[in-house]
C-alpha positions as CSV (number, residue, x, y, z in Angstrom):
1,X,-18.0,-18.7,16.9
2,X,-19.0,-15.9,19.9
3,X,-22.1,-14.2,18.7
4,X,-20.0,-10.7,18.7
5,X,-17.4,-12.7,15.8
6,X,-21.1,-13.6,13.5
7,X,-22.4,-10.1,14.0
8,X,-18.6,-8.6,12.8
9,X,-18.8,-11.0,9.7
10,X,-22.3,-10.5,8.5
11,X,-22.3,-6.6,9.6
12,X,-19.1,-6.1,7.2
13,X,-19.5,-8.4,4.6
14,X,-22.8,-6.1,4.1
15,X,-20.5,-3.0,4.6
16,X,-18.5,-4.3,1.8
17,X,-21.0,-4.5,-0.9
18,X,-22.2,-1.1,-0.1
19,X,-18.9,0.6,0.2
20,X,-18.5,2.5,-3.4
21,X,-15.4,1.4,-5.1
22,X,-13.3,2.6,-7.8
23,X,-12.9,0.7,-10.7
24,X,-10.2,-2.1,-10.6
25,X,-7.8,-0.4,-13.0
26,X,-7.9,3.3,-12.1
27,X,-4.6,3.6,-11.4
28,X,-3.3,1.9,-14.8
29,X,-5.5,2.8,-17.3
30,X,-4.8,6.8,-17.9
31,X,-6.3,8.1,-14.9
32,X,-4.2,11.2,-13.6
33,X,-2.9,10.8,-9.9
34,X,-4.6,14.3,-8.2
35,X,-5.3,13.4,-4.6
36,X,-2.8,11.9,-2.0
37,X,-3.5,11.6,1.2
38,X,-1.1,11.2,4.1
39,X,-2.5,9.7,7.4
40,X,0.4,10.7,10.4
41,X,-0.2,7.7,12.8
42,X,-1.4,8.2,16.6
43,X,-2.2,11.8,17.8
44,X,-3.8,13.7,20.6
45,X,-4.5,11.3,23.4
46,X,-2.6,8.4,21.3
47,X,0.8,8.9,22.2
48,X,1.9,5.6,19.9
49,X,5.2,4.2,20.9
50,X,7.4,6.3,23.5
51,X,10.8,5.9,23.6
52,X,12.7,4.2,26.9
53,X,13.4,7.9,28.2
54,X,10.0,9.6,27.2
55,X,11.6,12.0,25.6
56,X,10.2,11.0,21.7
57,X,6.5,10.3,20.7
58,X,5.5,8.4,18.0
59,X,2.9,10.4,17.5
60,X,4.9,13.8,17.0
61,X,7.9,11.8,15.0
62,X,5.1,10.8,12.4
63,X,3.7,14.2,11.7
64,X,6.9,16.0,11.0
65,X,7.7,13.5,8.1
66,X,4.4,13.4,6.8
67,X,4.5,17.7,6.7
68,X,7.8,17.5,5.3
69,X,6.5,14.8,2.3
70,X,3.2,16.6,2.0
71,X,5.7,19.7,1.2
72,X,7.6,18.3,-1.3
73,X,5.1,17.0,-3.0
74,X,3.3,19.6,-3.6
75,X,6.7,21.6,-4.8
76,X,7.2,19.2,-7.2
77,X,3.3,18.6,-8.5
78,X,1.4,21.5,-7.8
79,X,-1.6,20.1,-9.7
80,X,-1.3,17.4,-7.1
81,X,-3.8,18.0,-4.1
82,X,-2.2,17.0,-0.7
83,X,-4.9,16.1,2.2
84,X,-3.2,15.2,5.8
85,X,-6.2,13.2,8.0
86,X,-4.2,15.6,11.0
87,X,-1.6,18.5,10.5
88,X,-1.6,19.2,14.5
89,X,-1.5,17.3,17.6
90,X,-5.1,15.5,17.3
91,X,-6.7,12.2,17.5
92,X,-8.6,10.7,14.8
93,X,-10.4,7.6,14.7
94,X,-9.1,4.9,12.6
95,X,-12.6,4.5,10.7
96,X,-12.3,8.0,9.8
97,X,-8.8,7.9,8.5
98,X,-10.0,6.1,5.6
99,X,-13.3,8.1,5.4
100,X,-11.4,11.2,4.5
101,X,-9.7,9.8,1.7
102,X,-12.6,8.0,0.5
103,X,-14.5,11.3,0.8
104,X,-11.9,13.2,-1.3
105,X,-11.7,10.1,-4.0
106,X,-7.9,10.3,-3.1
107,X,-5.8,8.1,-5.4
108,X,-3.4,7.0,-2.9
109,X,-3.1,6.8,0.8
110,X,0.0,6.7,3.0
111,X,0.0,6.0,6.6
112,X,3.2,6.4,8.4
113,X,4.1,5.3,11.9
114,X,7.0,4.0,14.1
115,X,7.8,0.6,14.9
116,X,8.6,-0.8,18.8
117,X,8.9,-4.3,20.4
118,X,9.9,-4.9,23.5
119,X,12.9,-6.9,25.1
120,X,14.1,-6.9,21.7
121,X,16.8,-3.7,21.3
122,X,18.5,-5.2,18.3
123,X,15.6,-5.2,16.3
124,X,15.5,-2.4,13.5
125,X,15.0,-1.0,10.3
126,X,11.8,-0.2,8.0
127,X,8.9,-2.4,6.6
128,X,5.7,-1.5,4.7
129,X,2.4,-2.7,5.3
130,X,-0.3,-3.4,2.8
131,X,-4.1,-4.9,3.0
132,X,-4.0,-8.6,3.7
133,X,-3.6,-11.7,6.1
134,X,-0.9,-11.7,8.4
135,X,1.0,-15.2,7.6
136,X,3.0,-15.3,10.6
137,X,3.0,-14.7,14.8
138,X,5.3,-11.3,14.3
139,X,2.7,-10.3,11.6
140,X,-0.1,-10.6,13.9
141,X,1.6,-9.0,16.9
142,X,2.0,-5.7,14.4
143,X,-1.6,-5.9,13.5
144,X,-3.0,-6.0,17.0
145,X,-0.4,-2.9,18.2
146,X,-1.6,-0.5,15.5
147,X,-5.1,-1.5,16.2
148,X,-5.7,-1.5,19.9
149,X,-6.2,2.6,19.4
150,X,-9.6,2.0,18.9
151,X,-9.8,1.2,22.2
152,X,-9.3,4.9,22.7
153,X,-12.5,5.9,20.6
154,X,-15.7,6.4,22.4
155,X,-18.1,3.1,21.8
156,X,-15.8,1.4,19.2
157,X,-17.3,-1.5,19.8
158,X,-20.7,-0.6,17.6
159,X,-18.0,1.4,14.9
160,X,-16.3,-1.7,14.0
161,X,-19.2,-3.7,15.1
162,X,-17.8,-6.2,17.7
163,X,-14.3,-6.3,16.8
164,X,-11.9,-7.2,19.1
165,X,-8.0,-6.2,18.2
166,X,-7.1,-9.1,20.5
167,X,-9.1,-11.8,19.6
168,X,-7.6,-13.6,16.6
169,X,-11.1,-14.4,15.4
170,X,-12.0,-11.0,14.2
171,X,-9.4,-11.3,12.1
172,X,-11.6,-14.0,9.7
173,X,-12.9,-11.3,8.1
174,X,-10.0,-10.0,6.2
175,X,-9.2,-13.5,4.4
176,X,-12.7,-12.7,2.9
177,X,-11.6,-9.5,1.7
178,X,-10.8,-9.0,-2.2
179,X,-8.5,-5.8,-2.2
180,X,-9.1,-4.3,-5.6
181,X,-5.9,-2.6,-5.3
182,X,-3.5,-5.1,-3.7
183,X,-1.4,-4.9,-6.7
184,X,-1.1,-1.4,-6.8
185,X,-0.4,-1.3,-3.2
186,X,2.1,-3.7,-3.3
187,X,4.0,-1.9,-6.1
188,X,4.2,1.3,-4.0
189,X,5.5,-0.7,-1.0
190,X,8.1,-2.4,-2.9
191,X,9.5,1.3,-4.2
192,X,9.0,2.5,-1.1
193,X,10.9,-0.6,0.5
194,X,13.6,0.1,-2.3
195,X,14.2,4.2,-1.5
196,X,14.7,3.7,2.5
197,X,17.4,1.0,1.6
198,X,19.3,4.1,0.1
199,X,17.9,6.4,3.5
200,X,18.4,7.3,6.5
201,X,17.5,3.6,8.0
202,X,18.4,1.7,5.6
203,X,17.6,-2.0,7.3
204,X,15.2,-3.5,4.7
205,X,12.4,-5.4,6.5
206,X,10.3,-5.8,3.3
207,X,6.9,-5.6,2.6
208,X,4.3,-7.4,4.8
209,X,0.2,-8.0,4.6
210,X,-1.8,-8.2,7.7
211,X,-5.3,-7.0,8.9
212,X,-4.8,-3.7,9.6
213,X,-8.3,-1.4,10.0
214,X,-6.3,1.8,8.8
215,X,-6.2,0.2,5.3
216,X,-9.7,-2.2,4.8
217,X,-11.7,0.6,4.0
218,X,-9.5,2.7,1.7
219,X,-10.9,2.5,-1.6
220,X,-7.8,3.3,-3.7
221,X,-4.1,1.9,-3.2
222,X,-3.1,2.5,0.4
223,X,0.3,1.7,2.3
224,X,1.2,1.6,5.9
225,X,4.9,2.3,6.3
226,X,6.7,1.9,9.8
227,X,9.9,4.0,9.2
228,X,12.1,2.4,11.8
229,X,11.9,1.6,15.4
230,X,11.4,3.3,18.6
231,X,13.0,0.6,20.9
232,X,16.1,0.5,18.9
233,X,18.7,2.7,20.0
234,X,20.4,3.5,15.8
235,X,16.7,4.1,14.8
236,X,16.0,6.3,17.4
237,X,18.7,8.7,17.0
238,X,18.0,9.0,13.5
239,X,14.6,9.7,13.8
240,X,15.4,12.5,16.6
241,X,17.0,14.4,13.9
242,X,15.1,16.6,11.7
243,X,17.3,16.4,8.9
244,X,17.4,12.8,9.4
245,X,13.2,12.9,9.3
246,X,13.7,15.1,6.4
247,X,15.6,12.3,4.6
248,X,12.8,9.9,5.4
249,X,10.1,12.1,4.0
250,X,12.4,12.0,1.2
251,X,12.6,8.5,0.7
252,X,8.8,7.9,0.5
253,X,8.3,11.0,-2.2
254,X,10.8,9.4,-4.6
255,X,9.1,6.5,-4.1
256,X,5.8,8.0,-4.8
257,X,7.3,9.9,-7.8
258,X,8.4,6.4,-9.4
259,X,4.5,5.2,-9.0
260,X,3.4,8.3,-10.6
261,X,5.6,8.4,-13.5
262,X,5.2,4.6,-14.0
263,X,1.0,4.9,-14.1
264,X,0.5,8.1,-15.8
265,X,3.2,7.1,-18.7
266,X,1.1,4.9,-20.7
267,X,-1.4,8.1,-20.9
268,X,-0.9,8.5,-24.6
269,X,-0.4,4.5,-25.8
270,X,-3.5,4.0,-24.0
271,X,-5.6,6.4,-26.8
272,X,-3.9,5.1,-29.7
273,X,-6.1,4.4,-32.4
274,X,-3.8,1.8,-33.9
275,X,-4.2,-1.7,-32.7
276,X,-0.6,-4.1,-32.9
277,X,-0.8,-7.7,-33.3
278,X,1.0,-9.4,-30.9
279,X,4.4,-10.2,-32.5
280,X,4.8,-13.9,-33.6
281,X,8.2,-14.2,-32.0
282,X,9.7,-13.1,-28.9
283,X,12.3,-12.5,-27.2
284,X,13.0,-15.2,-24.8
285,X,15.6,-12.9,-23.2
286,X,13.7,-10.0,-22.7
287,X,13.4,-8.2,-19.4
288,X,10.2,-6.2,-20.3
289,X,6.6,-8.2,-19.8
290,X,2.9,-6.8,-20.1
291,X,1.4,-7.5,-16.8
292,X,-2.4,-8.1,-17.1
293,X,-3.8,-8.8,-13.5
294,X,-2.4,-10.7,-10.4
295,X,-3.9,-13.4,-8.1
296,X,-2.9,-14.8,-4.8
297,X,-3.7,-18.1,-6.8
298,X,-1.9,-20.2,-9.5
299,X,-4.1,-20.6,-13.0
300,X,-3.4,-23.2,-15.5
301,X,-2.4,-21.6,-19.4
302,X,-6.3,-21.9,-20.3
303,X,-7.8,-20.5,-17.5
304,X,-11.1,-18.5,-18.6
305,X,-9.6,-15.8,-16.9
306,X,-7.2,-14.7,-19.8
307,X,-10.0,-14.5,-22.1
308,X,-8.0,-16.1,-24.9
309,X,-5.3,-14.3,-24.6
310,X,-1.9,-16.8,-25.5
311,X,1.6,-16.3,-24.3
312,X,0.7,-15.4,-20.7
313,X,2.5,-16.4,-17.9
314,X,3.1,-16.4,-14.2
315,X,5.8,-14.9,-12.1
316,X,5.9,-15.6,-8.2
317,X,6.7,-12.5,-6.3
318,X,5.3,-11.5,-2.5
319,X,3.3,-14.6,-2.3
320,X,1.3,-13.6,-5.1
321,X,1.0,-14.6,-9.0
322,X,1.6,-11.9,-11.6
323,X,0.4,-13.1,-14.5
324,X,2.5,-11.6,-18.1
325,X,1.9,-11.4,-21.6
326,X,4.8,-11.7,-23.8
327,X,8.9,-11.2,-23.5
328,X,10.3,-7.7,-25.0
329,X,14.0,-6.8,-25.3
330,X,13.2,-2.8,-24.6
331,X,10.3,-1.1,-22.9
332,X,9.4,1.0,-26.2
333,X,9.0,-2.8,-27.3
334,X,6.7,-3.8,-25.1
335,X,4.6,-0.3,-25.5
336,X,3.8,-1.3,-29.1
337,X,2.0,-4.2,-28.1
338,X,0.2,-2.3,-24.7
339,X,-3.1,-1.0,-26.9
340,X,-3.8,-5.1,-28.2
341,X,-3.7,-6.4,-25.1
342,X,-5.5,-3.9,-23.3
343,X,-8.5,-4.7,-25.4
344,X,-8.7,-7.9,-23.3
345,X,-7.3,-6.1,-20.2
346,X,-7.4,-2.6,-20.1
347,X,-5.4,-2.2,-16.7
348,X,-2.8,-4.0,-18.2
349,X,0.4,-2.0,-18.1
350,X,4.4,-2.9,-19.2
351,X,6.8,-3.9,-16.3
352,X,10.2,-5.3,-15.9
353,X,11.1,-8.2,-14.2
354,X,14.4,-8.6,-12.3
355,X,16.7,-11.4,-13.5
């Protein structure tokens, strides 16, 4: 391994232990959603992708929809605080993308930008990005476009110490990472996946991992969202139209309302006095589980890791392992058993699982 690849690893892996983190179940456990930031992609010297005529920038395509969501967000919650890492034509550094929403303990962070390939017209339609390795060539093609703006920062070489956006080495590091909010983040992509199929683009690309540096340092859920692409000829004229850009940035704050409602519901079971026994039969029918945690790997029944807890189980979904406790018929259901289990788990939370 080139001495630069050792001095990445060992300089980050450091990084990581003293990066402050929020606790694991922040989002799930009561904890009120204040802070969102929105992180436009590209800006100032960073055109991002240019369309075929150079008539439409990335760069200025991004920050309209991210105004336009910040607004109606903050029409809709105005107890919400909205933070933008650029509201104007400016360059940021990736690194410090991440810094400002760290800084202001955001609770969530979107980043929004505009796909391209080239040679490939046909290709269209909207994905979502969260923390992870990329599992495939395309994957790692997107990660290394919407990192080689570093190579537009002064001395980026010593502020992400040695790595390369080229090299597939430097991209070790992220299998190493433990995202303590993949599962958050991946529940925001998959509503945000599920309100542009009903948008203005509404070619469903689904929801991908990679190594992205936008996202390795947030310390709270955080999404990257490519809302269609540059190089196609549908997408473009959609996104050249402000109303059309108007429906995007709806999209994503219906998507963003769903997360809120679904995490800040369980406020009030959450400080119940009264614990539930789990009920001795269930229904093998139901639609409504408790999800406790979820692992990219596959646990036997008594795995330590459910600290006793019987009835769990797993359910496969975006190559990772969700792991349940108990069936319910109805959500209310479900909600009476919430306070027991979160005495073993207390970021447990109720879901529903498709059939």
């Amino acid at each position: 391994m080139p001495s630069n690849t050792r001095r990445f690893l060992l300089t980050l892996l450091l990084g990581l232990i003293l990066i402050p983190t929020a606790p694991l179940f922040a989002q799930s456990t009561g904890v009120r959603i204040n802070t969102i930031v929105i992180d436009p992609g590209h800006g100032g010297k960073d055109a991002g992708c240019v369309s075929r005529d150079g008539k439409t920038l990335e760069k200025n395509v991004v920050l309209d929809v991210a105004l336009k969501l910040g607004k109606r967000i903050e029409e809709a919650y105005p107890d919400v605080k909205v933070i933008y890492t650029r509201s104007t034509d400016k360059f940021i550094p990736l690194d410090q993308r991440a810094a400002i929403a760290n800084k202001n303990n955001a609770d969530l962070f979107i980043s929004i930008h505009v796909n391209s390939v080239k040679n490939n017209a046909s290709a269209r339609g909207t994905e979502t990005w969260v923390m992870g390795m990329h599992k495939s060539a395309s994957n790692f093609e997107v990660c290394k476009l919407e990192n080689s703006v570093i190579v537009l920062e002064e001395d980026y070489s010593s502020n992400y110490q040695g790595f390369d956006p080229n090299n597939p080495e430097s991209y070790i590091i992220f299998s190493l990472l433990q995202n303590a909010h993949l599962e958050q983040s991946l529940d925001l992509a998959d509503k945000m996946q599920t309100q542009f199929r009903a948008g203005a683009i509404k070619k469903d690309r689904g929801i991908k991992q990679g190594g992205l540096l936008v996202l390795w340092k947030c310390t709270m859920p955080a999404v990257l969202t490519e809302i269609g692409f540059m190089s196609n000829a549908e997408d473009l004229k959609v996104m050249r139209s402000a109303a059309q850009r108007d429906k995007m940035a709806g999209s994503i704050f219906e998507a963003i309302k769903k997360y809120k409602q679904a995490y800040e519901r369980d406020l009030d079971v959450v400080t119940s006095p009264t614990t539930i026994k789990p009920q001795g039969e269930q229904n093998e029918q139901g639609k409504y589980r408790i999800q406790i945690f979820a692992s990219t790997k596959q646990l036997s029944p008594n795995d330590p890791a459910f600290k006793g807890l019987k009835d769990c189980e797993a359910i496969t979904a975006n190559s990772m392992f969700k792991y349940t406790f108990g069936r319910y018929a109805s959500e209310t259901e479900a909600r009476k058993d919430l306070p027991y289990v979160r005495q073993y788990f207390p970021e447990a939370f109720v879901t529903q699982i498709s059939k």
